[in-house]
Residue frames as qw, qx, qy, qz and C-alpha x, y, z in Angstrom:
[[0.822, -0.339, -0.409, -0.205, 126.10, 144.81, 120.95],
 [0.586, -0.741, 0.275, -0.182, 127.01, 144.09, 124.71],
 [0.388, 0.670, -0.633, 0.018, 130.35, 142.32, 124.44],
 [0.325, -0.167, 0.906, -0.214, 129.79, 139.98, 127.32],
 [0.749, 0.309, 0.386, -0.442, 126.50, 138.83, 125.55],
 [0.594, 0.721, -0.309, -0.180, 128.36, 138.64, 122.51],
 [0.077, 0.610, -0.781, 0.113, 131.28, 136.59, 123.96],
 [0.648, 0.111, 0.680, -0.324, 128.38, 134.23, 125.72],
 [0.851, 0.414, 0.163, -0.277, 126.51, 133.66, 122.04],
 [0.658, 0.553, -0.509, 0.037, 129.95, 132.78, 120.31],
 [0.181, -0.369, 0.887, -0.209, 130.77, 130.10, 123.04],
 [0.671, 0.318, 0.564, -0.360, 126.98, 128.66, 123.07],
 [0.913, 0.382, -0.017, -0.143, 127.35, 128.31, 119.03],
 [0.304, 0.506, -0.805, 0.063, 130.75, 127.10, 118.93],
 [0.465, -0.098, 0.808, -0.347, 129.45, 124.20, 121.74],
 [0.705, 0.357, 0.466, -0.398, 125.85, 123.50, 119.69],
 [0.484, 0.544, -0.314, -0.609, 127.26, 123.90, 116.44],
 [0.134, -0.314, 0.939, 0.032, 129.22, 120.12, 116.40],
 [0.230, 0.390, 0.805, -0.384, 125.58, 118.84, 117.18],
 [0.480, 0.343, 0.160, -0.792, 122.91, 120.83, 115.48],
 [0.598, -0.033, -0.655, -0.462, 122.68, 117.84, 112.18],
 [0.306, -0.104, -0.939, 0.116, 121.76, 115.70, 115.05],
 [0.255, 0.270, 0.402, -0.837, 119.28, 118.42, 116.47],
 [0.534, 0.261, -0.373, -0.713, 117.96, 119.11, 113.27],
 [0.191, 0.190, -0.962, 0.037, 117.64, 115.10, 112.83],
 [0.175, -0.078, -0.755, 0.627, 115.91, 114.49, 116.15],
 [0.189, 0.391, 0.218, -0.874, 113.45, 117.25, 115.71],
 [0.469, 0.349, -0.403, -0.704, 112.41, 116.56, 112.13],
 [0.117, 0.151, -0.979, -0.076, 111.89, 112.60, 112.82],
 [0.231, 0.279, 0.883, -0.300, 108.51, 112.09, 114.62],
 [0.186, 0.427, 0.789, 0.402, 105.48, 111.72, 112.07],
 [0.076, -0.756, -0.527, 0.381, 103.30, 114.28, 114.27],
 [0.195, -0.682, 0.028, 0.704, 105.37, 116.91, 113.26],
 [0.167, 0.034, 0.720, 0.672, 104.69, 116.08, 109.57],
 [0.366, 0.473, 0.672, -0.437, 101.07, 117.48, 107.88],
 [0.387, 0.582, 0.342, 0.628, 99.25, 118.82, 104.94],
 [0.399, -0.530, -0.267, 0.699, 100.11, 122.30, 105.15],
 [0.246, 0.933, 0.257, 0.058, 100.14, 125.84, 103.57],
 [0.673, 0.344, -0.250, 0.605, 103.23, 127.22, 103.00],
 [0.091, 0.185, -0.384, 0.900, 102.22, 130.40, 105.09],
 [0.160, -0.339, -0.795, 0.477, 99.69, 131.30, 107.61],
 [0.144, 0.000, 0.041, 0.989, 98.30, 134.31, 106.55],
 [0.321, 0.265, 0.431, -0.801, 95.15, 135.43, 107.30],
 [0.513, 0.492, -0.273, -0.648, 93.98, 135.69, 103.33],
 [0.336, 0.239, -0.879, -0.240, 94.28, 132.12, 103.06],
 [0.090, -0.196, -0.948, 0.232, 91.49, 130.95, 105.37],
 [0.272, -0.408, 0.039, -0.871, 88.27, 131.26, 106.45],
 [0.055, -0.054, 0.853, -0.516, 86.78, 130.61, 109.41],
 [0.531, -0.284, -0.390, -0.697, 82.95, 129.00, 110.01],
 [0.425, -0.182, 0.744, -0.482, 81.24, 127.33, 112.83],
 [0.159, 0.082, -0.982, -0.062, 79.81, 123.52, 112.42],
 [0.534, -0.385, -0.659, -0.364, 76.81, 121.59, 112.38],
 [0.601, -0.567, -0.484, 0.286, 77.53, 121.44, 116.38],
 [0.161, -0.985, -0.018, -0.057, 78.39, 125.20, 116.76],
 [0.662, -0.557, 0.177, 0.468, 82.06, 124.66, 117.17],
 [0.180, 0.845, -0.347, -0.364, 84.63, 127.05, 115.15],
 [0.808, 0.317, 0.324, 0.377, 85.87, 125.21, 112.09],
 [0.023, -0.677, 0.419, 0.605, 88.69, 126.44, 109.23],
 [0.831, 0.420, 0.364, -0.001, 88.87, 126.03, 105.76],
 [0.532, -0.377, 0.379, 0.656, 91.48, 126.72, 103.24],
 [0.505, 0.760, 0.222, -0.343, 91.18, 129.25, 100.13],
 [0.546, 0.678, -0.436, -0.229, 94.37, 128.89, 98.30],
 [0.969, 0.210, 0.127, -0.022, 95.69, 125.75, 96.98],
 [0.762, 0.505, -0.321, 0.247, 99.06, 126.66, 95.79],
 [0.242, 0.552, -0.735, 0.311, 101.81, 125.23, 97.35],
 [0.783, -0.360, 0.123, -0.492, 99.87, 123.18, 99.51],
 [0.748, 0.110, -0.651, 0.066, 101.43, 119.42, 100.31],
 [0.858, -0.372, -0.195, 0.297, 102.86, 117.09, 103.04],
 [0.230, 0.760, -0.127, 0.595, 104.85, 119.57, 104.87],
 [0.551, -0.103, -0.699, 0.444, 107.04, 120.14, 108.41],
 [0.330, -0.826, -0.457, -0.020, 104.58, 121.60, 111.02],
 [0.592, -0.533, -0.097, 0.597, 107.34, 123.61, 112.56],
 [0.363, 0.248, 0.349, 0.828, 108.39, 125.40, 109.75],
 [0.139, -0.806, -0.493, -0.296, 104.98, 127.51, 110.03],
 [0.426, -0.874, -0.233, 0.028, 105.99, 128.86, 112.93],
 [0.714, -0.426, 0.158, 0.533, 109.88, 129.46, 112.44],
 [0.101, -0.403, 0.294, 0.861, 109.97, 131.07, 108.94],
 [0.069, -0.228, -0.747, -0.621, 106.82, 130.23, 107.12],
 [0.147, -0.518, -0.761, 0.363, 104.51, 131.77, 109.60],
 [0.096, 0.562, 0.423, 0.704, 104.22, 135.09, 108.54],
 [0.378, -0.520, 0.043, -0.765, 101.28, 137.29, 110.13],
 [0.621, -0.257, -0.723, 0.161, 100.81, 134.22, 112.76],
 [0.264, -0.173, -0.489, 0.813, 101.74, 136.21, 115.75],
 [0.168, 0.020, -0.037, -0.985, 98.61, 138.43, 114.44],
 [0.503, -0.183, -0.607, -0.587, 96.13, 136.16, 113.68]]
């Protein structure tokens, strides 16, 4: 790796690191960010139909692991094929 980039990312986490339970904290507090969820995103878990009023609806096909769950998470390390779908 480029040594100046490398000298930059080991100042930036020595600075954030002090801080990050209070990121983490911050971030994980406001209800919105709470839902029922799927653990992952994957395609094979959904399908997709259109409503009584023509608009594009989803539905869920598997059940397991399903609960009250942090919206973020989907998209940081429980997203999977997301970026594809």
């Amino acid at each position: 790796a480029n040594p100046s980039y490398m000298a930059q990312l080991k100042k930036e986490c020595v600075e954030i690191g002090p801080v990050l339970g209070k990121v983490n904290k911050y971030v994980i507090a406001g209800d919105d960010l709470w839902a029922f969820i799927h653990p992952n995103l994957h395609i094979d878990n959904a399908f997709f139909f259109r409503d009584a009023d023509a608009r594009q609806d989803t539905g869920l096909l598997d059940w397991g692991g399903t609960g009250k769950g942090f919206v973020l998470s989907q998209f940081i390390s429980g997203g999977g094929a997301l970026s594809l779908a």
